[in-house]
C-alpha positions in Angstrom: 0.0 0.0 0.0 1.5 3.6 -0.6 -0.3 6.7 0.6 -0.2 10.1 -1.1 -1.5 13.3 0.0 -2.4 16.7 -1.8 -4.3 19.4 -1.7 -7.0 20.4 -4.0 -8.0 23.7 -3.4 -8.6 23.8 0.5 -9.3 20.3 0.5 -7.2 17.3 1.3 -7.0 14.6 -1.3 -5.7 11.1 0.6 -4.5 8.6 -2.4 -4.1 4.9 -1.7 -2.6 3.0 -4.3 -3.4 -1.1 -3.6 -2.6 -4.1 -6.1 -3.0 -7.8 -5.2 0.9 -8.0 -5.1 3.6 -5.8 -4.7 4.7 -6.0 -8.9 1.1 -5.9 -9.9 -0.6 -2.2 -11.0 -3.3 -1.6 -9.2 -6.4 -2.5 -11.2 -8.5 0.1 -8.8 -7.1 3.8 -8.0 -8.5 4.7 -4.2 -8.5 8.1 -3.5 -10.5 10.3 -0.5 -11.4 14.1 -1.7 -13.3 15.7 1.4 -15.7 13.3 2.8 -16.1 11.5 -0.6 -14.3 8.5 -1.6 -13.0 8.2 -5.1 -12.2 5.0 -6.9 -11.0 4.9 -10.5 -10.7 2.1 -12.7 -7.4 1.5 -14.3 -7.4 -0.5 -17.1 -6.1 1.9 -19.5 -4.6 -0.2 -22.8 -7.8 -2.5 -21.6 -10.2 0.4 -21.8 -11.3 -0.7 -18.7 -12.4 -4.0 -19.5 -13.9 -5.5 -16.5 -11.5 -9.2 -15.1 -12.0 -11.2 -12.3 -9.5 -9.2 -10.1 -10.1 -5.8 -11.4 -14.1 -6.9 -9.5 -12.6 -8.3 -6.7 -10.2 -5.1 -5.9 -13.7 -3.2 -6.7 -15.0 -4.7 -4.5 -13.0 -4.8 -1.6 -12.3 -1.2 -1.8 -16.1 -0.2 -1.6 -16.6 -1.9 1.6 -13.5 -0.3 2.6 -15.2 3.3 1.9 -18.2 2.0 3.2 -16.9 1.2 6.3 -14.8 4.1 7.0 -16.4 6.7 8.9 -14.6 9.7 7.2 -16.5 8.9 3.6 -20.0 10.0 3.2 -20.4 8.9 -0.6 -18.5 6.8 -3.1 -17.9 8.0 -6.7 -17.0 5.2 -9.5 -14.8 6.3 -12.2 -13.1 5.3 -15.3 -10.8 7.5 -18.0 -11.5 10.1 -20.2 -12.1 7.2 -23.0 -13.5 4.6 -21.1 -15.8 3.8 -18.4 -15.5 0.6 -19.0 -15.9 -1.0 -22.1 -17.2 -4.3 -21.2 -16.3 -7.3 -19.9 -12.5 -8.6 -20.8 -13.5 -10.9 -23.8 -10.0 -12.7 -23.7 -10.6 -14.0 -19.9 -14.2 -14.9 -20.9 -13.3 -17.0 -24.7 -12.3 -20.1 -23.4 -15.5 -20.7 -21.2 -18.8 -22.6 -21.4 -21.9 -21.3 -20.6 -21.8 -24.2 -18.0 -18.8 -22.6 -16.8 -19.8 -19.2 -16.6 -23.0 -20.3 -14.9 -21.2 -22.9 -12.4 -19.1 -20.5 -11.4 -20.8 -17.6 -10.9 -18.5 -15.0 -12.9 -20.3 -11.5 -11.5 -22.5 -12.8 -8.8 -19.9 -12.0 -5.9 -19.3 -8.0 -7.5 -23.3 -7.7 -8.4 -24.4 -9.3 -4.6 -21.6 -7.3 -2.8 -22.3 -3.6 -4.6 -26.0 -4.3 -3.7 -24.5 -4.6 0.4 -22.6 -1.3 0.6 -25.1 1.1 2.2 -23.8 4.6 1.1 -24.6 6.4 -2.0 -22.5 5.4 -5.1 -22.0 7.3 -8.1 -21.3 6.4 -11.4 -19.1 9.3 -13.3 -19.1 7.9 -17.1 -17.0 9.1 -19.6 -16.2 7.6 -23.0 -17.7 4.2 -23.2 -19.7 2.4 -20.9 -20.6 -0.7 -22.6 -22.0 -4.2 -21.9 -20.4 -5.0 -18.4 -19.0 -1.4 -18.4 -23.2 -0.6 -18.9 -23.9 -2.8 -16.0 -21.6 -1.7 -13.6 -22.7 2.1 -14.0 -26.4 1.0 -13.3 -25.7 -1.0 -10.0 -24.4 2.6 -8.7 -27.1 4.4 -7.1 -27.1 7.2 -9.4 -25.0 7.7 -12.9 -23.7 11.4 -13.9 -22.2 11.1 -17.5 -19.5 13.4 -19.4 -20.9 15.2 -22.8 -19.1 12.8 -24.5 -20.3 9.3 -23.1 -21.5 6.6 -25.1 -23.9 3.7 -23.3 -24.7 0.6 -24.8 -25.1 -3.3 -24.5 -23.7 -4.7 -27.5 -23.0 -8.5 -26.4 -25.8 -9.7 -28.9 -23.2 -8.7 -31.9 -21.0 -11.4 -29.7 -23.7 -14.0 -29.9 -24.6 -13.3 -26.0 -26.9 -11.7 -23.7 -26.1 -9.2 -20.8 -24.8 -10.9 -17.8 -24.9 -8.6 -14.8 -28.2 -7.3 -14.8 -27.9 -5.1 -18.1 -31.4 -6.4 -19.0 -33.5 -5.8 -16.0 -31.9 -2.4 -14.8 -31.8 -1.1 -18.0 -35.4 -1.9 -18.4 -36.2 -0.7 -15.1 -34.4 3.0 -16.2 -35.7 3.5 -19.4 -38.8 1.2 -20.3 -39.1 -2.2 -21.5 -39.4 -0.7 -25.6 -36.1 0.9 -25.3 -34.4 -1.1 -23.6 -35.4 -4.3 -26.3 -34.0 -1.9 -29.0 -30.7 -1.8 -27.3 -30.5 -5.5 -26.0 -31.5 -6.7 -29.5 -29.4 -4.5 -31.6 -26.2 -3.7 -29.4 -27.0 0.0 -31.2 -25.1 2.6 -28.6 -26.8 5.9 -26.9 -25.0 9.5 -26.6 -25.2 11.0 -23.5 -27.7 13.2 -24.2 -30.2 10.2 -25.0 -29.2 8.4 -21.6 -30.3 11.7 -20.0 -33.5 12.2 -21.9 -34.4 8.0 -21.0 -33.4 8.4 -17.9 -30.3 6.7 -17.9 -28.3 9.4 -16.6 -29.5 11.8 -14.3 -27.3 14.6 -15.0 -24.6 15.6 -17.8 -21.1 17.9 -17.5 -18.2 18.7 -20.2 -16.1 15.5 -19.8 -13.2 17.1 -18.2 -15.4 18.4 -15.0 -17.5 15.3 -14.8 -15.4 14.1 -11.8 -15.2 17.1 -10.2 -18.8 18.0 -10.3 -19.6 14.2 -9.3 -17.5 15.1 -5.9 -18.8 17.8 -5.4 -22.4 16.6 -5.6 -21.4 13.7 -3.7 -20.2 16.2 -0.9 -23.6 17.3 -0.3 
């Protein structure tokens, strides 16, 4: 673990970098701005795609926040580009169904997000798709950049959504919708996730985080 501190203004910005071992990059960025807890994703030359570990460091680090007394709301983050752009295709090939289902790929992330009692934000930028889609629904609330692109394209991969992209996306903007975008993997701008009611409020990309912290302040 290594521990950073700067200031942002008048406020004190704690960074905590973690990794499953001491070579590995960290998969999850920790940071605490204020009374808001901060975790990016960083998958960079991945664009974020969503692996076993980067879920498991997720994870762990929201019930961290959640359990520290100093953090009154979590915000979710990715890059500029990407959200997250779905889940990592190259860990997924060389399964069954009967192995994804046996093993219960997303169950642990989707059960454990659903446990952590304060707010969490989603702050989308660049692509959120399939998995990358899911994850920003399973936050409590999702603000997206003016550039943001949401979609679930795992039909054009012969598939269907895994982590709840069907029912909380029908649940947000209406069974009609939410068919055209299941059934066609076609992609919505962030303007259209705001008027569905996908995203409750837009920014310019490069204050999205900003904004997101300080709403997550109040």
């Amino acid at each position: 673990e290594h521990q950073q501190e700067r200031m942002f203004g008048s406020t004190r910005v704690v960074q905590r970098l973690f990794s499953a071992s001491a070579a590995a990059e960290p998969m999850v960025l920790n940071q605490i701005r204020g009374r808001v807890g901060l975790l990016t994703l960083n998958r960079p030359k991945a664009l974020n795609a969503l692996c076993a570990p980067l879920l498991t460091q997720l994870l762990e680090q929201l019930r961290a926040m959640d359990a520290n007394p100093a953090v009154g709301a979590i915000v979710i983050t990715g890059s500029l580009k990407a959200f997250a752009a779905g889940a990592d295709i190259k860990e997924m090939q060389p399964k069954s169904f009967a192995d994804v289902y046996s093993q219960r790929m997303f169950d642990e992330f989707d059960y454990g997000i659903r446990g952590i009692h304060k707010p969490v934000l989603a702050a989308v930028n660049g692509f959120a798709l399939g998995g990358g889609c899911e994850l920003a629904m399973s936050c409590d609330v999702i603000y997206a950049g003016d550039k943001a692109q949401f979609g679930q394209p795992e039909i054009k991969l012969g598939t269907i959504p895994g982590m709840g992209g069907s029912q909380r996306l029908t649940r947000a903007i209406g069974k009609f919708r939410s068919m055209h975008m299941n059934l066609t993997g076609d992609f919505i701008s962030a303007k259209e996730a705001a008027e569905w009611g996908l995203a409750a409020k837009i920014f310019p990309a490069e204050e999205l985080v900003d904004k997101v912290v300080e709403i997550g302040e109040k």
